[in-house]
C-alpha positions in Angstrom: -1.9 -40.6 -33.1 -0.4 -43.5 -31.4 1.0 -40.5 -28.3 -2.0 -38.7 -28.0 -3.8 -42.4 -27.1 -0.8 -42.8 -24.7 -1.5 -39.7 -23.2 -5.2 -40.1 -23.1 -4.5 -43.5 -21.3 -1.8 -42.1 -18.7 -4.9 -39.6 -17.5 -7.7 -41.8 -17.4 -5.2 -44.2 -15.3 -4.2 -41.3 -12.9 -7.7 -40.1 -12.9 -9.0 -43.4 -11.6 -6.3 -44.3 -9.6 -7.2 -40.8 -7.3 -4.0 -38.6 -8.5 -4.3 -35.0 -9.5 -3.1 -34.2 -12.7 -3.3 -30.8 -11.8 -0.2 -28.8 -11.7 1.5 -26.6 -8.8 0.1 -23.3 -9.1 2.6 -20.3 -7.5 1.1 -17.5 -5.4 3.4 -14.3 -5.1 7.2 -15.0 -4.8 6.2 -18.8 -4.3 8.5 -20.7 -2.1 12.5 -20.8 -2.1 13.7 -22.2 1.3 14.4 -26.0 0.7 13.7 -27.1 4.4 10.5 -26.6 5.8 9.9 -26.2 9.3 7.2 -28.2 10.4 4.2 -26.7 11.8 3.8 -28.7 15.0 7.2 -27.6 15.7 6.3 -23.7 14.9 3.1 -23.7 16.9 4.8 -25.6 20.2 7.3 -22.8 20.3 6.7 -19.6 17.9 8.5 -16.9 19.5 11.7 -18.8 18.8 10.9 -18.1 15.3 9.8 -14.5 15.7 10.9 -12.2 12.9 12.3 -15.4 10.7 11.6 -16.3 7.8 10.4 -20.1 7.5 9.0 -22.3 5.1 6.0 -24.7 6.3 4.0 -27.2 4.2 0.8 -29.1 5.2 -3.3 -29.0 4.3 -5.3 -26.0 2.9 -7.8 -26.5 6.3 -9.3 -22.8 5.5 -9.4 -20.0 2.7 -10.9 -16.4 3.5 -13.9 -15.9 1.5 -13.9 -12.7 1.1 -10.5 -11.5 0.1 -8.4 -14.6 -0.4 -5.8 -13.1 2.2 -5.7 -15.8 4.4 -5.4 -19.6 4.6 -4.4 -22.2 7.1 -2.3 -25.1 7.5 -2.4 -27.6 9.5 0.1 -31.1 9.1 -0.2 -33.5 6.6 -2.8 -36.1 7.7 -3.6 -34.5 11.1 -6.5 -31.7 9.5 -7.7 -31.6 13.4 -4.4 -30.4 14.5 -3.2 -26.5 15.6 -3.1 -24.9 12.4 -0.8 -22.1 11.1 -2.2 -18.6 9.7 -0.9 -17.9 6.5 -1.4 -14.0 5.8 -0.5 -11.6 3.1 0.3 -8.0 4.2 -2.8 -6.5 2.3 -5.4 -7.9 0.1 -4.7 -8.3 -3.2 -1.0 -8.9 -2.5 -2.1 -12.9 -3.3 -5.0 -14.3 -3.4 -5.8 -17.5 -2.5 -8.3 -19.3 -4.2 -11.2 -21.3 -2.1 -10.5 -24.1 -4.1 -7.0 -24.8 -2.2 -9.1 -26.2 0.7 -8.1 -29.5 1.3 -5.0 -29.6 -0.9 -1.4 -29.6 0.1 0.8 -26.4 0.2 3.6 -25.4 1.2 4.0 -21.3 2.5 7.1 -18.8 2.8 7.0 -16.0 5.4 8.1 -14.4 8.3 6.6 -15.1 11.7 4.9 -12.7 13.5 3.0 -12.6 16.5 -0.5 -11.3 16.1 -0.9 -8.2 17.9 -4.3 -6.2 15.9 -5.6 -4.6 13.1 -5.8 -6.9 9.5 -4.2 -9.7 11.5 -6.2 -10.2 14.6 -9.1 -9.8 11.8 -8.0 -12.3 9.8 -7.3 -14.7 13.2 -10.9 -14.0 14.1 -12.2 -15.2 10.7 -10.3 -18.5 11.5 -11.5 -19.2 14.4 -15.6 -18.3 13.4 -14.8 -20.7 10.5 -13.4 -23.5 12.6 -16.9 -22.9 15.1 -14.3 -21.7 17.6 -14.7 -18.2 20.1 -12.1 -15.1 19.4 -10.1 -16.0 22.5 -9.0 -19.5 20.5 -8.0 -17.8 17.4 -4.3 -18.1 16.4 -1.8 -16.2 18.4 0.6 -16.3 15.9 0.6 -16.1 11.8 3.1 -16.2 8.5 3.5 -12.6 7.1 3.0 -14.5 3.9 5.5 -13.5 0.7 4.4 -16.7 -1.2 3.0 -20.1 -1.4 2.7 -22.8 -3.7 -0.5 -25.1 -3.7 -0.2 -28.7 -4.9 
């Protein structure tokens, strides 16, 4: 008895105090490189990182609505910063939920520069989201293979 009113007390404190209690949740292969790159770093020059695999972490600024096969990322505490597209290969691969907008993640993929098709679709969507045009959408994107949202 005396636990469970310990336990009661530790969540009501974090609850108050603003921390989630909520646990990681895994989407796909979740992530296994220990260094992530950081986005600013990916965006200012991508085509170093063409065809590697990376690991980046920052805000869930966007989720696609329809599908779940998208979300972006932009740095931690700079949500009006260049973001990074975060894409799985075909819907239903992962899905990521809506309600990862505005929590941390971290997402493991290879980069790939957009060239058509699902991809420039899914760049589009970004853009309209953010009330940008077509011609600021994301050149670039993470062929997603996992991501964990915090």
């Amino acid at each position: 008895m005396k636990r469970t009113h310990q336990l009661a007390a530790m969540v009501l404190c974090a609850t108050l105090a603003g921390v989630s209690v909520i646990a990681a949740e895994k989407y796909g292969a979740g992530v296994s490189i220990e260094k992530a790159t950081p986005i600013t770093q990916l965006l200012s020059r991508p085509a170093e990182f063409a065809g590697k695999t990376v690991r980046v972490e920052g805000v869930v600024t966007e989720v696609c609505t329809m599908m779940g096969c998208w979300m972006a990322l932009a740095p931690d505490g700079q949500a009006n910063a260049s973001q990074v597209l975060i894409q799985v290969e075909h819907d239903g691969v992962i899905v990521f939920p809506v309600t990862a907008k505005g929590h941390k993640a971290s997402a493991e993929g290879v980069v790939e520069k957009i060239e058509g098709g699902e991809a420039r679709e899914a760049a589009a969507e970004l853009a309209h989201a953010q009330g940008t045009s077509a011609a600021q959408a994301p050149q670039w994107r993470i062929a997603a293979t996992g991501a964990v949202v915090y």
